[in-house]
C-alpha positions as CSV (number, residue, x, y, z in Angstrom):
1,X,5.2,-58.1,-3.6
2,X,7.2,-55.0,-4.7
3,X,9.1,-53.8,-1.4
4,X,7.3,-50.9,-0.1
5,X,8.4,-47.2,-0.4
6,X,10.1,-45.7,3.1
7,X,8.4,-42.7,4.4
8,X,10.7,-39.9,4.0
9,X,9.2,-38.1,7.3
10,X,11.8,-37.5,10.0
11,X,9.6,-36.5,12.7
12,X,10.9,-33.1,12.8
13,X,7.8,-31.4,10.8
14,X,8.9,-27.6,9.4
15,X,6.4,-26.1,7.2
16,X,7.5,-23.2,4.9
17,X,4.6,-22.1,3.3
18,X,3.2,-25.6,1.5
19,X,6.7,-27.2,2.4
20,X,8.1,-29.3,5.2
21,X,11.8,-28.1,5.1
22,X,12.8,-31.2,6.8
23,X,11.8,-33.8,4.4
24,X,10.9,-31.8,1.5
25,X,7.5,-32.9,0.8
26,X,4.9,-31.0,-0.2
27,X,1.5,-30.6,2.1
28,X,-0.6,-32.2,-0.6
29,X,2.4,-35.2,-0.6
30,X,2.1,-35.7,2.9
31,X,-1.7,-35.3,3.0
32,X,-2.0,-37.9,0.4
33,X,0.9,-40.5,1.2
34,X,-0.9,-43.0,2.5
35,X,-2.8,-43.0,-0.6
36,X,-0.6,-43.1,-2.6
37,X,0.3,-45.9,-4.9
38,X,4.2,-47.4,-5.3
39,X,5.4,-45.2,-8.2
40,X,3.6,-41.9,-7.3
41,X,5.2,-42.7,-3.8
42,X,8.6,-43.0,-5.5
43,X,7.8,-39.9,-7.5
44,X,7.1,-37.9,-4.4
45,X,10.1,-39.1,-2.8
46,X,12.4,-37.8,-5.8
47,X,10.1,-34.4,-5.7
48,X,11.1,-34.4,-1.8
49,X,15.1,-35.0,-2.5
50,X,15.1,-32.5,-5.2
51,X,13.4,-29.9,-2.8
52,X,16.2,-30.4,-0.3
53,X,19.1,-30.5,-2.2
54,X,17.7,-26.9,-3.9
55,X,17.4,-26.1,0.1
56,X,20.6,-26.9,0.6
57,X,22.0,-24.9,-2.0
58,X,20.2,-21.8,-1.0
59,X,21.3,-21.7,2.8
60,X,25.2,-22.1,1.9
């Protein structure tokens, strides 16, 4: 069996509007992650790093 996708959640739950600013995923990702099959988990997880990094970038 493939080896399963990590959770990005860090426990430390922000939401922005329909954002968690602390992992980057979107309410309707983290609603639906345990649902979720391997590749749309591995599509919400680059979704999620993309966010972050545009976070980043905004803040300084």
């Amino acid at each position: 069996m493939a080896k399963e996708i990590e959770n990005p959640c860090i426990s430390v739950c922000q939401l922005s509007g329909d954002l968690c600013v602390s992992c980057g995923r979107s309410k309707d990702d983290i609603r639906q992650w345990k649902r979720m099959k391997r590749p749309e988990k591995m599509a919400a997880v680059q979704r999620a790093k993309a966010r972050l990094k545009g976070l980043k970038k905004s803040r300084g």
